[in-house]
N, C-alpha and C positions, 0 to 999 in steps of 0.2 A: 266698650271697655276703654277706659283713660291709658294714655298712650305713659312710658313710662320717660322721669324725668331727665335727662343727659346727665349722666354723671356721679348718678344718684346709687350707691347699695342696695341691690336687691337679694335676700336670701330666700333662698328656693332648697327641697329636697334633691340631693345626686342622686343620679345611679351609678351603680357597677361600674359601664365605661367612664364616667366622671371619676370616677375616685382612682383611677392609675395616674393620674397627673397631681392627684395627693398625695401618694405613695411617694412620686417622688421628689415632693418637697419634703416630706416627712425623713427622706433618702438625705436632700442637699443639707438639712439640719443635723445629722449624722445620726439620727435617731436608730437607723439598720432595721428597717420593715422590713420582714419578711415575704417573699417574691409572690409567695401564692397566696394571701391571707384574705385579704376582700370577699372570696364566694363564701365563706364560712361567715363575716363579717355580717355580709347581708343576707345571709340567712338567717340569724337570729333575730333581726327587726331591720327589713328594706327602707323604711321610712325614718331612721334613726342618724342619716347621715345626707350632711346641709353642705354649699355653697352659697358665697358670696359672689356676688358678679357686678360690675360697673361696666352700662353697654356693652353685655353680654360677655365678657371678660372675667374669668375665675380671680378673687383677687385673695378668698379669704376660707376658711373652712371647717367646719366641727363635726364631732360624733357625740350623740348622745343615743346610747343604745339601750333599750326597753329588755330588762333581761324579767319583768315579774312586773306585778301589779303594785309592788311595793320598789323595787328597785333599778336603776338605772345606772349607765356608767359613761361617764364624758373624756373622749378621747381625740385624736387631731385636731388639736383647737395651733391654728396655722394661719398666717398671714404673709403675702407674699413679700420681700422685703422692703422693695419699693413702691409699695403702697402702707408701712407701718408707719403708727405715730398719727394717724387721721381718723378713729375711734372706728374703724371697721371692724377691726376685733371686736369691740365689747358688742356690736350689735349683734353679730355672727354667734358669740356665745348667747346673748341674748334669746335668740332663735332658736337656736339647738336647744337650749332649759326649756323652753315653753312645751317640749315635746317629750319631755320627762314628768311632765301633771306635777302631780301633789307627791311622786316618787321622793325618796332618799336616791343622790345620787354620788357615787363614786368617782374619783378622778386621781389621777398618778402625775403631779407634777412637780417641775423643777424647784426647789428647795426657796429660790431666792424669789417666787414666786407666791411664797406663804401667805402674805401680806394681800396682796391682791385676790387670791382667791377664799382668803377669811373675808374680805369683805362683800364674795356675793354668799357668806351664810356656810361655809366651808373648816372643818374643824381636822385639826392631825388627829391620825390616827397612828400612824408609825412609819418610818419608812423601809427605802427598799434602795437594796445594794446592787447594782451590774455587774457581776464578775466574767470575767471573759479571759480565756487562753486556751492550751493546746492538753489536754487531756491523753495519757499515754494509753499506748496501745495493747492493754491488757486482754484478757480473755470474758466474752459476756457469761456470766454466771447463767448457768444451765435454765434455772427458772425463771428466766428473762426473757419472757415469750414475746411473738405480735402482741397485739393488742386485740386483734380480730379475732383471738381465739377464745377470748373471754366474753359471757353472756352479755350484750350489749347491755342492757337493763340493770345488771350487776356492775358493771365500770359506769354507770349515767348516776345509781346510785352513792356509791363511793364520792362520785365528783362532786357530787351535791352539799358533801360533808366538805368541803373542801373549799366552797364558792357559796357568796352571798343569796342566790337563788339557783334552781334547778333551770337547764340552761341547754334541753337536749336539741334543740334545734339548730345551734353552732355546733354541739360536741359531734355531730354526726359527721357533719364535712368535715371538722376539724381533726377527725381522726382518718379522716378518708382520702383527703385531695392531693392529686398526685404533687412529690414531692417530700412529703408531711409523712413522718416514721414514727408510728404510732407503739409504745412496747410498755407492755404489763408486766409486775411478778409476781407470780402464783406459786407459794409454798401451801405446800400438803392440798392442795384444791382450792386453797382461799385468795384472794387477792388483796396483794399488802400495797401495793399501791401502781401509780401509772406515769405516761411521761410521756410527751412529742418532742422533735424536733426536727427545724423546717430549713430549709435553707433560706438564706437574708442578705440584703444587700452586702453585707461583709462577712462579719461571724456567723456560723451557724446558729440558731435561736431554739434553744429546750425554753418548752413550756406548753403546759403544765408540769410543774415535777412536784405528786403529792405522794407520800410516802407514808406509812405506817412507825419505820424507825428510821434511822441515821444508814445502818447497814441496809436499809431497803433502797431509801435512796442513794445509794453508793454505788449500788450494783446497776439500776437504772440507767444512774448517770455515765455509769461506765460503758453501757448497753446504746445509749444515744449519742453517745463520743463518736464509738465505732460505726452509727448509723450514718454521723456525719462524715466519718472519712472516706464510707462509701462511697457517699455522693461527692467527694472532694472539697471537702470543708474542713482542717486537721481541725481550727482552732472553734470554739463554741463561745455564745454569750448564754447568759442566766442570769436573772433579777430573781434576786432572794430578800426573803422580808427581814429585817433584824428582830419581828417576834416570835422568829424560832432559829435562838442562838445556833442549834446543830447544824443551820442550813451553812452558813459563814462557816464556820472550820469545816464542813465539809467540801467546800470550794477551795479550800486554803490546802486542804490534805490533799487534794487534785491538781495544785496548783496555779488553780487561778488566782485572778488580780482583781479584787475591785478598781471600776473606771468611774461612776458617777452615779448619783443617789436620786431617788425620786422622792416625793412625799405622798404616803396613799390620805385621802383626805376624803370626809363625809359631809352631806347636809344635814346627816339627823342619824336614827338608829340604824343597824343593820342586821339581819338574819346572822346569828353566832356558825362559826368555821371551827371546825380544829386544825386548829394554827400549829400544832406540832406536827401537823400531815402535810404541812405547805413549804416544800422547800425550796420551789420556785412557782411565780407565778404565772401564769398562761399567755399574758400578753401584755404590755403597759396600757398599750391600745384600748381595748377593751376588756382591761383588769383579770 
């Protein structure tokens, strides 16, 4: 085997212990990862998340995660600062696309960034607002149960209405890792809709918040407020999409704040959502 060049980018696949030191670049970027999120991460495709390295030195890094035969989604795409500006990025994205095949792949980024990611094949699709504040300390509406108490298979399907592909191999840990407060609501037997939230390097982090109406998600949100104060987290974030106007005034009626916008953006088609069920999304991370 050829010895490798001095100096030279090599990307390679992480594992698990490699990606805590992405977390917290993704931390010094104020991005606010969530503390526990990685086992859930690599559990829906282990080989889906890349380092860059120069002489064995983490310098650069991507997620492209395999959630379907047809769909993908690219997320910590990171460069350490003083290594930016020397085209490690592009190769590191480079890496991470090849492991998405001939997928449609999704990605959540920064606005002024449009430009550059239309030119590797990347089209808007709409964006998504951060609202974050302190949520008052109301009563959780009775039918704002766990989550664990609803038929797994019946919450995995719902999600699926909700998400470009069926996706049970994250939602398992994702509902389960300690930390992570998982809470359903079931009127009359049915379930109208569901929601996590985890704790994060700053804010608390709801997501998923998929909801059947405006009043479902309210009660939810209400429901994961207090989940967060729990754990001692008064104040919470949530990235709402603006294609379902109710998600925005209902953050406003809460009164949160929007802080900063992302753009969700495609390579190609995507499996149809109901987007009026999406009040928030699950993670920017991995969409």
């Amino acid at each position: 085997m050829a010895s490798r060049t001095p100096g030279t980018l090599h990307v390679t696949p992480a594992t698990l212990q490699d990606w805590a030191l992405v977390r917290d670049w993704a931390a010094a970027e104020g991005w606010n990862p969530g503390l526990s999120d990685a086992p859930a991460f690599f559990a829906q495709d282990p080989e889906g998340f890349f380092l860059g390295r120069i002489d064995g030195e983490p310098v650069s890094a991507v997620s492209v995660v395999n959630y379907s035969d047809r769909y993908a989604f690219l997320g910590f795409y990171l460069v350490r600062p003083d290594q930016r500006g020397r085209g490690h990025g592009l190769a590191t994205w480079r890496a991470g696309l090849a492991h998405a095949g001939g997928r449609t792949v999704g990605l959540d980024g920064v606005p002024d960034q449009q430009d550059n990611y239309r030119r590797s094949g990347f089209a808007l699709a709409h964006r998504t607002a951060r609202y974050v504040g302190e949520v008052g300390g109301g009563v959780p509406a009775p039918d704002v149960v766990p989550a664990a108490r609803v038929d797994p298979a019946v919450l995995a399907a719902y999600d699926g209405t909700c998400h470009h592909a069926d996706r049970p191999r994250f939602l398992a840990p994702w509902l389960t890792t300690p930390g992570h407060r998982a809470l359903a609501r079931v009127v009359d037997g049915r379930l109208t809709g569901y929601g996590v939230v985890r704790p994060a390097e700053d804010e608390a982090r709801v997501g998923p918040l998929f909801a059947d109406t405006p009043a479902d998600a309210a009660a939810l949100l209400d429901g994961l407020a207090a989940e967060a104060r729990a754990f001692g987290s008064p104040r919470i974030a949530v990235d709402m999409p603006e294609a379902n106007r109710s998600a925005a005034a209902l953050a406003l009626e809460r009164g949160l704040e929007p802080t900063f916008e992302t753009a969700r953006m495609y390579t190609g088609e995507v499996r149809p959502v109901a987007r009026e069920r999406v009040f928030g999304v699950t993670t920017l991370e991995l969409g």
